[in-house]
C-alpha positions in Angstrom: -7.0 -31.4 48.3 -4.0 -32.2 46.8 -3.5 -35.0 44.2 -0.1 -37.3 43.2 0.8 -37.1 39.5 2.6 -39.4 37.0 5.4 -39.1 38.5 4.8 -39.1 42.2 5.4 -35.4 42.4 2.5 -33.6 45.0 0.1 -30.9 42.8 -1.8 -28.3 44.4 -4.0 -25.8 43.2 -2.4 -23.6 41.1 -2.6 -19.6 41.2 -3.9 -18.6 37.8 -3.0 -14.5 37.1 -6.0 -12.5 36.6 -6.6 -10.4 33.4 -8.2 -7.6 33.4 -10.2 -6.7 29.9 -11.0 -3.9 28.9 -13.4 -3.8 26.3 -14.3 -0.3 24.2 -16.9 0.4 21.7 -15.1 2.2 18.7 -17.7 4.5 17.7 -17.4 5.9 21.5 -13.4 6.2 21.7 -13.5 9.7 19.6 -15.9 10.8 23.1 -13.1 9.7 25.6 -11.2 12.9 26.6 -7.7 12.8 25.7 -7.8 9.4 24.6 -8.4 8.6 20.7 -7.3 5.3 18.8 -9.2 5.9 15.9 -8.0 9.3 14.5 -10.8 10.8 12.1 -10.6 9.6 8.1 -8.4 12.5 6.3 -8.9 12.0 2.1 -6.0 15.2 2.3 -3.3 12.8 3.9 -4.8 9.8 2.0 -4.6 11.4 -1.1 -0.7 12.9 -0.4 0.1 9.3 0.7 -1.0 7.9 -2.9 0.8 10.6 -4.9 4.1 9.8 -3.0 4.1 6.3 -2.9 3.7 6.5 -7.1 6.9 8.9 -7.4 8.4 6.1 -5.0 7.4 3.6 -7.6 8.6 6.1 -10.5 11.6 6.4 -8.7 12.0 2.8 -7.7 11.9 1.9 -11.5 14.7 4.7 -12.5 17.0 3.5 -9.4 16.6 -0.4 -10.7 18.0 0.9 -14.5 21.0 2.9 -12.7 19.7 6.0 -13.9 20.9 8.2 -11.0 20.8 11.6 -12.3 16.9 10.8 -12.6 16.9 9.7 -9.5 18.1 13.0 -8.3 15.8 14.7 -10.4 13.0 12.6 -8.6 14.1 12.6 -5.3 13.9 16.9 -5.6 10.0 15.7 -5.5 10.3 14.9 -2.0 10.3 17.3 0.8 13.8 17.2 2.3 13.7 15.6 5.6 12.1 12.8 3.8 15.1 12.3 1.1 17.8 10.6 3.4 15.2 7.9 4.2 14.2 7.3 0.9 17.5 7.3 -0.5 18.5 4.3 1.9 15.1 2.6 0.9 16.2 3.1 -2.9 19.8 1.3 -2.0 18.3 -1.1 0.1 16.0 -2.5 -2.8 18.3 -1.7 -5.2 21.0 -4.2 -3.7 18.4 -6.7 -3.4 18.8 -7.3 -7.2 22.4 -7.2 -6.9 22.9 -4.1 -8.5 24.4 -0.9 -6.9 23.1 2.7 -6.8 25.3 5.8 -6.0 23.6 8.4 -4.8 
C-alpha cells in the first residue's frame, strides 16, 4: 500500500537496517576466552598512577613559576620514555597562561 504525502510525492514502506545487540553480563566477560573488557582491579598500578600524577602536579607548579632547573630535577623522577611526553604537556599548559618554559 502505498500512501501520497504533503507534497504529492508516492511513500512506500521503508527498509529499516537491522541491529544486532549484543548484550554481555560483566561479571561473566573475565570467563570468555581471549576476550576481556574488564581487566582485573590492580591497587599496584593504581597506586603508581597516584604517585605520578602528584610529581606531575609538583612539577606542574614549578613549570608555572619558570623554575626550569626544578623542573629538570623533577622530570629525572620520571622514567625516560615518559619525559618527552610530559615535557610537551608542561609547555602546553604552561603557554596556556601565556608564559613560556624552556626546557
Amino acid at each position: 500500500m502505498k500512501t501520497i504525502n504533503e507534497k504529492g510525492k508516492k511513500m512506500g514502506k521503508k527498509n529499516f537496517a537491522k541491529y544486532e545487540l549484543r548484550y554481555e553480563i560483566a561479571s561473566e566477560r573475565n570467563k570468555i576466552a581471549g576476550y576481556t573488557l574488564i581487566p582485573e582491579s590492580n591497587r599496584v598500578a593504581e597506586a603508581q598512577h597516584m604517585s605520578e600524577h602528584e610529581a606531575f602536579q609538583a612539577i606542574q607548579r614549578h613549570a608555572l613559576k619558570g623554575e626550569s632547573e626544578e623542573v629538570h630535577k623533577l622530570l629525572l623522577e620520571f622514567p625516560e620514555f615518559k619525559r618527552e611526553d610530559l615535557k610537551k604537556m608542561l609547555v602546553r599548559s604552561v603557554e596556556t597562561h601565556g608564559k613560556t618554559l624552556e626546557l
